[in-house]
PADO-815460 format. One record per residue (C-alpha): residue number from 1; residue in three letters; y, x, z negated. Coordinates in steps of 0.5 Angstrom, whole numbers, plus 500, padded with zeros to 3 digits. Example, Ala and Ser with C-alpha at 12.3 -4.5 7.8 and 13.67 -1.06 7.14 Angstrom:
BEGIN
    n  res   yy   xx   zz
    1  ala  491  525  484
    2  ser  498  527  486
// end
This chain:
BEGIN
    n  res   yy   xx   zz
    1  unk  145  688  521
    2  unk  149  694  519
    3  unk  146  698  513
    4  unk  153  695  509
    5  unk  152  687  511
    6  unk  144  689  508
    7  unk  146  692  502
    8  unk  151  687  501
    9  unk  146  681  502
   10  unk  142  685  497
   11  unk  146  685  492
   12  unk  148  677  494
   13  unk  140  675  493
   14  unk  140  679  486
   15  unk  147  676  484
   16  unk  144  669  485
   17  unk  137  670  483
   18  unk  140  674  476
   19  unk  144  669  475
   20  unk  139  663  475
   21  unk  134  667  471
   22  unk  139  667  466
   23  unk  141  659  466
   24  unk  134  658  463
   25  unk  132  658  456
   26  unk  124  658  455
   27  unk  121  654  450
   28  unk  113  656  448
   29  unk  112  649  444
   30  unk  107  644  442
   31  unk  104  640  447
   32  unk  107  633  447
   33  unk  113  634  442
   34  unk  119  633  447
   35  unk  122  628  450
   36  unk  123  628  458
   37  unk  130  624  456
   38  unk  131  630  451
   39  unk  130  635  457
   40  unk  134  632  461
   41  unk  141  631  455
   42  unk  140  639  454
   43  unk  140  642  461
   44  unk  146  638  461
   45  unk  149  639  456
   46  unk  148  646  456
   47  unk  149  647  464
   48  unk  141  651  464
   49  unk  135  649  466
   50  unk  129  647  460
   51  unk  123  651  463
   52  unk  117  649  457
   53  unk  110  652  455
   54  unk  105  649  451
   55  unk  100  652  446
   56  unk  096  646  443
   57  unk  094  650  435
   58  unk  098  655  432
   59  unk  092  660  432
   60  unk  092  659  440
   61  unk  100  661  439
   62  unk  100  667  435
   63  unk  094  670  439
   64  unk  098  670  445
   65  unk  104  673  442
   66  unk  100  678  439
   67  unk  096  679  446
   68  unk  103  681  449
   69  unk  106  675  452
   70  unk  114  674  452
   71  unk  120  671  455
   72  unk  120  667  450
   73  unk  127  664  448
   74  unk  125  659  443
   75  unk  118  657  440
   76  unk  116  652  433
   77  unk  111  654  429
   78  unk  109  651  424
   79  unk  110  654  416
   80  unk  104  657  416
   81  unk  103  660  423
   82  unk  111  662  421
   83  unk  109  667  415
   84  unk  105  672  420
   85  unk  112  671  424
   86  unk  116  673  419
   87  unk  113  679  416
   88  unk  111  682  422
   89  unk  119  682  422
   90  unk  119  678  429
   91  unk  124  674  429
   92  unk  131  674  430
   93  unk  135  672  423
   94  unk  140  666  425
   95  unk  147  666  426
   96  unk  149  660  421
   97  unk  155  659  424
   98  unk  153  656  431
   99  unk  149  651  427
  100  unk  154  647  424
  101  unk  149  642  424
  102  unk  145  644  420
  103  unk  148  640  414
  104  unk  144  633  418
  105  unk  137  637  415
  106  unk  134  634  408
  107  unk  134  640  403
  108  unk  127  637  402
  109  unk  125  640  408
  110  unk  129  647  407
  111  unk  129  653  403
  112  unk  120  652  403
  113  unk  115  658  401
  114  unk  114  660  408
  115  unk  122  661  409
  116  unk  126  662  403
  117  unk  134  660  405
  118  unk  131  659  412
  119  unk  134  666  414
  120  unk  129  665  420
  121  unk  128  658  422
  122  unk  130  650  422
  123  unk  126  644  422
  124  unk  124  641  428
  125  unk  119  636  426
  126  unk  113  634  423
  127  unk  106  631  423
  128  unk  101  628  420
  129  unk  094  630  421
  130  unk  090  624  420
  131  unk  085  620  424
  132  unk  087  615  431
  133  unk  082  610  432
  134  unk  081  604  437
  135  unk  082  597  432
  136  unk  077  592  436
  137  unk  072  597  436
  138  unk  071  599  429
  139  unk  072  592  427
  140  unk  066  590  431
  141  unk  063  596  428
  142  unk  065  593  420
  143  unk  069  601  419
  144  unk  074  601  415
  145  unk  078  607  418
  146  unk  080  610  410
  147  unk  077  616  409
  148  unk  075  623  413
  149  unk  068  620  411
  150  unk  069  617  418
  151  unk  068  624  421
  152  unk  063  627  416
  153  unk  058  622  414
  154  unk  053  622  418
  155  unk  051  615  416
  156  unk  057  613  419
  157  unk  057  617  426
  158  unk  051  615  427
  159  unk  055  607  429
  160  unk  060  612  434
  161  unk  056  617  436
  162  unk  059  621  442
  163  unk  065  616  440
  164  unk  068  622  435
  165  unk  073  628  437
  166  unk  076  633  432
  167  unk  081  638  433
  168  unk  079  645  436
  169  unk  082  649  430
  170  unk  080  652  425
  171  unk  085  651  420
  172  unk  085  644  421
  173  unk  078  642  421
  174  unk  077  646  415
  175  unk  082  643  411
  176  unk  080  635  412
  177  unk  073  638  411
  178  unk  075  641  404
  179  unk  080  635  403
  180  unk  074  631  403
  181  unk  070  635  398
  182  unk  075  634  394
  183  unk  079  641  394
  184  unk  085  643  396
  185  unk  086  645  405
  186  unk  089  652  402
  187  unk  082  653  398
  188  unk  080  660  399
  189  unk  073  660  394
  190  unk  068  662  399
  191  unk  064  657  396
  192  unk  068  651  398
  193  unk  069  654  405
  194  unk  061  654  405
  195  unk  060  648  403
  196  unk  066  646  409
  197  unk  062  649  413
  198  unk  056  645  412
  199  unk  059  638  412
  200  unk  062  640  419
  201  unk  054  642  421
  202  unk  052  636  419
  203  unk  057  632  424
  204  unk  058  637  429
  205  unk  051  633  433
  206  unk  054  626  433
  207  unk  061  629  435
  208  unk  064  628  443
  209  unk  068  634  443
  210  unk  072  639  439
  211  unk  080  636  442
  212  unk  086  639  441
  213  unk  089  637  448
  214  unk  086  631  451
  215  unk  085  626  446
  216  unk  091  622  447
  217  unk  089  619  453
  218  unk  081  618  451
  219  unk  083  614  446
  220  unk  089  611  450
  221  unk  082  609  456
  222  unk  078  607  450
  223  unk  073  613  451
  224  unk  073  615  444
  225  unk  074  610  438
  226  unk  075  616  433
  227  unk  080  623  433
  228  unk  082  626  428
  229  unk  089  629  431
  230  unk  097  629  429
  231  unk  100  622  427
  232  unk  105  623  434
  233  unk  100  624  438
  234  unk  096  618  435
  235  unk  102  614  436
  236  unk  103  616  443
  237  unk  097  614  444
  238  unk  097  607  442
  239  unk  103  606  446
  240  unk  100  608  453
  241  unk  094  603  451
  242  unk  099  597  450
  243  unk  104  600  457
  244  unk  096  600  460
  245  unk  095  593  457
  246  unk  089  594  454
  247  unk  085  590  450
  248  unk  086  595  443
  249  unk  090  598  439
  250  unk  090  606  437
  251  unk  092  605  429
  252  unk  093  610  424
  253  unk  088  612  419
  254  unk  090  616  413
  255  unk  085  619  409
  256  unk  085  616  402
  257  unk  083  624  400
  258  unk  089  627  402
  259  unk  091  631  409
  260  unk  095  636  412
  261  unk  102  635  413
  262  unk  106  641  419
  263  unk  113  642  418
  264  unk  114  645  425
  265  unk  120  650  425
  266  unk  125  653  431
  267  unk  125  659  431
  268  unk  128  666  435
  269  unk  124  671  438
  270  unk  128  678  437
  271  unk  126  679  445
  272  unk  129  673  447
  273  unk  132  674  453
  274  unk  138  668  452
  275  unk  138  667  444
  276  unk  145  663  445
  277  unk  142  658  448
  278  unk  137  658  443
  279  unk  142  657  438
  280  unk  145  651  442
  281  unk  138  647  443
  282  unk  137  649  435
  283  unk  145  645  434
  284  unk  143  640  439
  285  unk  136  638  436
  286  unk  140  638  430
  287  unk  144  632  432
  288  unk  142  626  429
  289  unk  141  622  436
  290  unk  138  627  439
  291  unk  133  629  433
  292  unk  131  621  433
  293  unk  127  622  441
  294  unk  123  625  437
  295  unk  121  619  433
  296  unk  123  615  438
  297  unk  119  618  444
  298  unk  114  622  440
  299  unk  112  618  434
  300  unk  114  625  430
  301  unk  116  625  423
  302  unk  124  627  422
  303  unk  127  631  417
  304  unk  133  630  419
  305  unk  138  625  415
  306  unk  142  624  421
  307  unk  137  621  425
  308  unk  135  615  420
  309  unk  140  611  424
  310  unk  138  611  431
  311  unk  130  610  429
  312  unk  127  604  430
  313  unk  126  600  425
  314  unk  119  599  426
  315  unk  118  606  426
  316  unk  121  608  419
  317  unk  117  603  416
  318  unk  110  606  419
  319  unk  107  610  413
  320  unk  104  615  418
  321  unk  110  617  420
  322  unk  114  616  414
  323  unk  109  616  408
  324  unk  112  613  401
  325  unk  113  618  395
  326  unk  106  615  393
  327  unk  103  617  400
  328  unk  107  624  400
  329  unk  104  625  394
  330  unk  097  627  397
  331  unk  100  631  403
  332  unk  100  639  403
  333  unk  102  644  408
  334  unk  098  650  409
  335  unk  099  656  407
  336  unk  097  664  412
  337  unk  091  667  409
  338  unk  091  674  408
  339  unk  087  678  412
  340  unk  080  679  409
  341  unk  080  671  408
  342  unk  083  671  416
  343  unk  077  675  418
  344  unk  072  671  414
  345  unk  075  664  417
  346  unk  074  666  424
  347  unk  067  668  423
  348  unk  065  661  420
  349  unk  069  658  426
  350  unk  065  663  431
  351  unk  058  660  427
  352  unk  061  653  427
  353  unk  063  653  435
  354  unk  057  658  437
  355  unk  052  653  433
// end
């Protein structure tokens, strides 16, 4: 072959490789937080292939980001891991204008403390962090699954010892902690993060593991009985462990203390190598049809208006998935710390997980 057909078939193979990196939008999501269905409807719509890579905590997340790793066209933060973003000026503001359907969105969950004017972001979902658990168990054991007390009071653990995971993350281990002592999930007074600290000790022994990423399918197989975790992944627990014909259900246990509510968020890194078609999943997602896979599918909490109309029946009535204002009342979203506070809770973490 000619030096002419060599370069010419170069600049070929170049042409066709470039142009297929360039039909892929990159999503860095949540474990288990889109439906296959939904993939398939976007990479239609959008002519491009959806290439997704999950992170199961913000921290892991935000580690990652800051270790260097890009590529990135889209990632969902959740409000309080959105902050950090904001002010280490990450993001790429969005252009209103290709989101007309915005206008779905319910305004209780726009213009929030982590994003005023949602100059960077847009809901994407929510979740609710509470306890799964496997019915007929906790039934044969007589526990009312009603209360963190269910992964705190060694008098209880005692009956499911190594039948217990909790989530490997600071944030939200902490804040149930805290909510069970009685303060806030955002508290900062060491001396509640100390007694935090000391409630967790004290369960830690009975406990099968810290879970964040294969909890669902240990509650689905009947290999825990108790996981404190989001209501999605409850949710879709609980719908494996029917398709698998097993004799439970996982049901929903909301913590009478209160508990943590995430308002997962889209957002633009300024890296992005495609942010048009960022701006197209945004859009898309915001269709109400669309934004209802996620309740449908997924078992997540909406903040979309529109998707009302396409989400079972059974499921709008599922106080996990759509608390009433009573339930609501008790729910809180974390809020960023600041760095001194950050460095002392990554030391009472390193304790906690070394210990």
């Amino acid at each position: 072959m000619t030096m002419k057909k060599l370069l010419a078939a170069a600049l070929s193979l170049f042409a066709v490789t470039t142009a297929q990196a360039a039909d892929e939008f990159h999503l860095y999501n949540w474990n288990n937080y889109l439906a296959d269905e939904t993939i398939l409807r976007f990479q239609d719509y959008c002519k491009c292939k959806l290439v997704q890579t999950n992170y199961a905590d913000n921290e892991e997340m935000l580690a990652k980001l800051a270790a260097g790793a890009a590529g990135y066209d889209m990632i969902v933060p959740t409000g309080n891991a959105l902050e950090p973003l904001i002010k280490q000026d990450f993001l790429k503001p969005l252009d209103r204008a290709q989101l007309p359907n915005l206008k779905n969105m319910n305004p209780a969950y726009l213009n929030t403390e982590f994003d005023k004017g949602n100059k960077y972001s847009v809901p994407y979902a929510y979740t609710i962090t509470m306890l799964g658990y496997n019915d007929a168990r906790m039934k044969e054991l007589g526990i009312t699954v009603d209360s963190w007390a269910v992964i705190f009071d060694p008098a209880i653990l005692a009956k499911i010892k190594g039948k217990v995971t909790v989530l490997d993350s600071a944030n939200e281990l902490m804040g149930a902690a805290l909510r069970y002592k009685g303060y806030s999930a955002n508290d900062t007074d060491e001396k509640h993060w100390a007694e935090a600290k000391d409630v967790i000790m004290k369960a830690k022994p009975y406990w099968a593991a810290f879970n964040g990423t294969s909890y669902i399918k240990e509650l689905t197989v009947g290999n825990i009985w108790v996981a404190h975790g989001y209501s999605n992944d409850i949710y879709q627990a609980n719908v494996d462990a029917q398709a698998a014909k097993r004799p439970f259900h996982i049901l929903h246990g909301m913590p009478k203390e209160g508990a943590v509510l995430a308002l997962d968020n889209m957002v633009i890194p300024k890296s992005a190598p495609r942010p048009d078609l960022a701006l197209k999943f945004m859009n898309f997602m915001m269709d109400g049809k669309n934004a209802s896979d996620l309740t449908n599918m997924m078992g997540s909490g909406n903040p979309n208006l529109e998707a009302a109309k396409y989400i079972k029946p059974e499921i709008i009535k599922n106080g996990a998935i759509f608390p009433d204002k009573a339930g609501m009342g008790k729910l809180e979203m974390l809020r960023d710390l600041d760095s001194k506070k950050r460095r002392l809770r990554t030391k009472i973490w390193t304790e906690i997980k070394a210990s």
